[in-house]
Each structure stands twice: as structure tokens, then as C-alpha cells.
C-alpha angles and dihedrals in degrees: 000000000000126000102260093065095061125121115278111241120240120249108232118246087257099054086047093054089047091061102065093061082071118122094228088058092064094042092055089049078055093047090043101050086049092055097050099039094070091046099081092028085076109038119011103028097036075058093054090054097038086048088055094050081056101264124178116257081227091055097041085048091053105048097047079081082090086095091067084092084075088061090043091060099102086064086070108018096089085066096047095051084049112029128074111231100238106259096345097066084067081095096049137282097279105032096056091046087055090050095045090049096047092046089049081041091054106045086046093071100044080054083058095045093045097058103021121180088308092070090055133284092258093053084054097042088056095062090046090051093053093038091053094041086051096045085047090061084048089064104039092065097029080062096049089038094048092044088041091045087055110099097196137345093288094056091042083065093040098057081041094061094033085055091048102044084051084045092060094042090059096038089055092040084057100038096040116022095037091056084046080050098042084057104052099030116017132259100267096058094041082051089057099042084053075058098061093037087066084072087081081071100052092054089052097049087046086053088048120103121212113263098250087186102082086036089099095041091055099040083063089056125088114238121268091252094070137073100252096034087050096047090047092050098054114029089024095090093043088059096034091059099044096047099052085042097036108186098346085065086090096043089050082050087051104051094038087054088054108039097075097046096102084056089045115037097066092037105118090041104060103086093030080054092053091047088055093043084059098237116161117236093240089056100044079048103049096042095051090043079053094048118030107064093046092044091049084053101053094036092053104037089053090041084055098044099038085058091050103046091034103019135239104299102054088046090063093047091060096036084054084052088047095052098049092050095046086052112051093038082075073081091070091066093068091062090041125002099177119133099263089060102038092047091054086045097052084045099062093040094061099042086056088039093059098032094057088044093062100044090049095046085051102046088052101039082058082051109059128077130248098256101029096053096125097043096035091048091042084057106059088036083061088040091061093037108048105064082044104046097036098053092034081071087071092056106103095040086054093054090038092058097050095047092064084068104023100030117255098275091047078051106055081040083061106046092040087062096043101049080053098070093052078081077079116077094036081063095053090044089055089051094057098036080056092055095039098051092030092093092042128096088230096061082044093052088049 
């Protein structure tokens, strides 16, 4: 056995602790809060705005397929890990395509704001297609910066948790404060202030530093322009990938495009779901403020720390359990939707939410090359997305269906429960991943 395959020494719980005082740590909280803010803004949220000007649960449903531009992202990553952004690429590569894609995100979102439901849904629709293909290219290089800025395995944990802990502020910033905003003050203006808020991205992509560990990697490689730099480009993290994974790649593929489905599948519906239920917005807004940091915390510390402790296998088996609970329990409101219930209900979503997040950034940030970061990871991030995001567009048709015959809250009973159960075959994937990768060097090494 050679050296390299020795066992990796622990860092002790104060050099842990040290670490987080690490620039690169605050920067990644920054990159992470701008890559989650944009994600609602264009499908739940926007739900939430088109339900109250009276929009179809079909239509919602339907245009939430705007986020099909984050499955779409390994079509131009491999541009965005070997090409310099013009100007703008003064301050790095991956710097000047974070700040491109927060100033088109941003003024995305002041186009939504400026012509709103009332201006037609396709108007509308337009915005929130650049604002989610933008924020699409945002993610792409925060997630090669975030796995080339790791300097080991442990800091690899420790920016994945940093991005995700940034990830829940925003989501809850733009789930929670902008409905308490909408209220008081009228979607347009709480749109535009998500806008501003977008800034916070900008300073954190200005007090980033350019990865130096992939440099050498990318000076071997020819340009894009010509035949060999295009084709490994391209088809390179394809091979790349297959050849370090060999046959288990597709199973990897497979079980990262099912073990988000019970997140996916009900996404357009669950503020259309709170407006039917009759819930105010100041108390959709003050239950989810309640709920979501502490249950991001939480989510994210014990993911962390499960992985550690069991591994990362069994982390994804009981955020996929999780999931599934958290899910389906949205099927108690319908029987009683007071704020004790509903509390409980939101909590345990966001802790599953959260756990399962960080087992499945982990699992692949361990599975992505040196030189194809940005593409390989864009790949599997499209893997996870695209069953999901593609069959979620059908939800409202699906809830709208069964309530001609059960009624529509016997119906979103129904579909929550149903969604729930989806948690099921990603469990039985990552059992058999586990077995599979359990006599291999690589399941040793994670």
C-alpha cells in the first residue's frame, strides 16, 4: 500500500473551529446567499404572485418549467470553465463570469417587477427566463470556484456547508420576507428590493481570489477555438467521469436524478397551496422566518456531522427518509392548517430539506476532476434537477384533475402523499450504490 492511500488524519475540533474564521469561508456564505436568492423568484414565489392575480394552478404549474435553464447548464459550462468573460475577465475567470451573471440576474428581476402579471404572462415569462438562465451561469462557477477554493477534503465540507447555510438564508429571505414585503408593500417593490439585495453577491465575488489550484491543469489544455480544446471541452468530462467511475457512473447519474424528487415534484403548488388553505401572508411569512434559519442550521450542522461520523452514503439514505417525511406531512394541513401545525410541518420540512442538501452537495463535489470542476459538477447538478424540474411542470394540472372528482384540498392530500413516496426508489439506488462501491478504493477514499 502506497502512501497516498493512508488514512487521512482528523483535524482536531479547534482547528476546525479555526477554520472557519477563514476569509474564504465568508465569502462563500456571500456566493451562496446570491445563488439561492434568484431560485424562488422565478418559480415559487412568482407562484405565489401569479396565484394571487387569479392564475390557473395548470399555468403556474407550467411556467415554473423556466427553471429548466438550471438542468440545461452542461451545454455552456464548458465555456464558462475556458473562456474569459470581455472586461470584465480583467478580475479572473471566475470572478468576472459571477459578477456578469449577478448584474443580468439582477436586472432580471427589476424587468419582472416592471411589467408584473398585468403586463402578460409571456412578458413576464421572458424576465424569469433570463433571470433563471443567469442565475443558472451563477451557479455553474460559484460551484467550480467553491470545489477549486477547497484545500482538502475537510475544506471541501466546510465551503459546502458555508454555500448551503448562505443558500437557506436567501431561500428564506425570498420565501418568507419578500411575502411579509408583498403584503405591505406590493410585489413589484419587494421584486426590486430582491434586486438590491443581489449586491451582497457582487461584494462577495469582488472579495473572492482566483482558484490557483486548477491554473496548471488548464495551461496543459489547447484553447476552445481549436479541434482538440473544443472536443475536450466538450466530450472531456464526459470521459473524464466515465473513466474514473467506469460502469457505476450511471448508476451514480441515476440515483443523483431521483433523490431530490420528493423536493421537486410539489414545487409550484406550495404557496398556491398556502393561498387555498386560506392562510394569510403575514402568517406564511412569520412561520417560515420561525422556522427556516433554525431548521437550515440544524439541517445542515447533523448532515455535516452524520457524514462525518457514518459516511456519505448512509447520510443520503436518511436525508432521502427525511425528504419524503417532510413532504408528505404538508398532508396534515389539510385536516388542520392552524399555526401550531403548520409550524411543526414547515420545521421538518426545512430540516430535510437542509440535511438531504448537504449530503447530496458532498457526495457530488467528491465526485467531480481537477480541470472539468465547473462542467462535471454542472452535470450532475443537471442530473439531480432535470426529472424533478421537468415533471414538477405538470403539478398543477395533476391536482387540478383530481379535484374535478375528490375536491381540491382531498386532491393536494393526495399529491403530497404521494410526492412523498417518490423518497422510495433513491433509497433503494443508494443501497445498492453502497454495495456496489463498497469493494472499490474509491468508496474507501469517501
Amino acid at each position: 500500500m502506497t502512501d497516498q492511500a493512508a488514512p487521512r488524519k482528523k483535524r482536531s475540533a479547534m482547528e476546525v473551529v479555526r477554520s472557519l474564521r477563514q476569509p474564504k469561508v465568508a465569502v462563500m456564505l456571500g456566493l451562496g446567499f446570491a445563488s439561492g436568492l434568484p431560485f424562488l423568484l422565478t418559480q415559487n414565489t412568482l407562484g405565489y404572485w401569479l396565484r394571487d392575480e387569479g392564475t390557473s394552478l395548470k399555468v403556474i404549474g407550467f411556467i415554473s418549467w423556466v427553471g429548466l435553464a438550471y438542468v440545461l447548464k452542461p451545454f455552456w459550462a464548458p465555456i464558462v470553465d475556458r473562456v474569459d468573460v470581455p472586461l470584465l475577465g480583467r478580475l479572473g475567470r471566475r470572478r468576472g463570469w459571477m459578477l456578469l451573471a449577478q448584474i443580468v440576474v439582477a436586472a432580471g428581476l427589476v424587468g419582472m417587477a416592471a411589467v408584473g402579471p398585468s403586463g402578460g404572462l409571456i412578458a413576464i415569462g421572458a424576465f424569469a427566463v433570463v433571470v433563471a438562465f443567469a442565475s443558472a451561469t451563477q451557479d455553474i462557477v460559484i460551484d467550480a470556484w467553491r470545489i477549486e477554493a477547497a484545500d482538502g477534503a475537510d475544506e471541501m465540507g466546510l465551503l459546502s456547508s458555508a454555500a448551503q447555510l448562505g443558500y437557506r438564508v436567501a431561500i428564506l429571505v425570498a420565501d418568507a420576507a419578500i411575502i411579509a414585503g408583498a403584503s405591505r408593500f406590493g410585489w413589484p417593490v419587494s421584486y426590486v428590493a430582491m434586486a438590491l439585495l443581489m449586491g451582497l453577491g457582487v461584494v462577495a465575488s469582488l472579495f473572492a481570489f482566483e482558484p490557483a489550484r486548477a491554473d496548471a491543469v488548464m495551461q496543459d489544455k489547447a484553447p476552445l477555438w481549436t479541434p482538440r480544446g473544443f472536443f475536450d471541452a466538450v466530450v472531456g468530462p464526459f470521459v473524464d467521469f466515465f473513466a474514473t467511475h467506469k460502469a457505476l457512473g450511471l448508476l451514480m447519474l441515476a440515483t443523483i436524478a431521483a433523490y431530490r424528487l420528493p423536493d421537486f415534484l410539489m414545487g409550484p403548488m406550495y404557496n398556491p397551496y398556502y393561498h387555498d388553505l386560506g392562510l394569510t401572508k403575514d402568517m406564511v411569512a412569520v412561520v417560515r422566518a420561525a422556522t427556516g434559519l433554525p431548521g437550515a442550521f440544524a439541517g445542515i450542522a447533523i448532515s455535516g456531522l452524520f457524514a462525518i461520523r457514518f459516511g456519505l452514503f448512509p447520510t443520503l439514505i436518511v436525508g432521502s427518509v427525511l425528504q419524503g417525511l417532510g413532504t408528505a406531512a404538508f398532508a396534515l394541513l389539510t385536516l388542520n392548517h392552524d399555526i401550531g401545525v403548520f409550524t411543526a410541518v414547515m420545521a421538518l420540512d426545512n430540516f430535510a430539506q437542509a440535511f438531504a442538501g448537504v449530503a447530496l452537495v458532498a457526495y457530488m463535489s467528491s465526485l467531480t476532476g481537477l480541470g472539468y470542476t465547473a462542467t462535471q459538477y454542472a452535470l450532475l447538478s443537471s442530473t439531480y434537477a432535470f426529472l424533478g424540474k421537468f415533471l414538477k411542470g405538470f403539478s398543477g394540472a395533476v391536482v387540478d384533475g383530481m379535484a374535478q372528482t375528490q375536491g381540491l384540498m382531498s386532491a393536494y392530500a393526495t399529491a403530497w402523499i404521494a410526492t412523498g413516496l417518490t423518497a422510495i426508489p433513491p433509497i433503494l439506488l443508494v443501497l445498492l450504490l453502497a454495495r456496489l462501491s463498497r469493494p472499490g478504493p474509491t468508496a474507501a477514499a469517501t
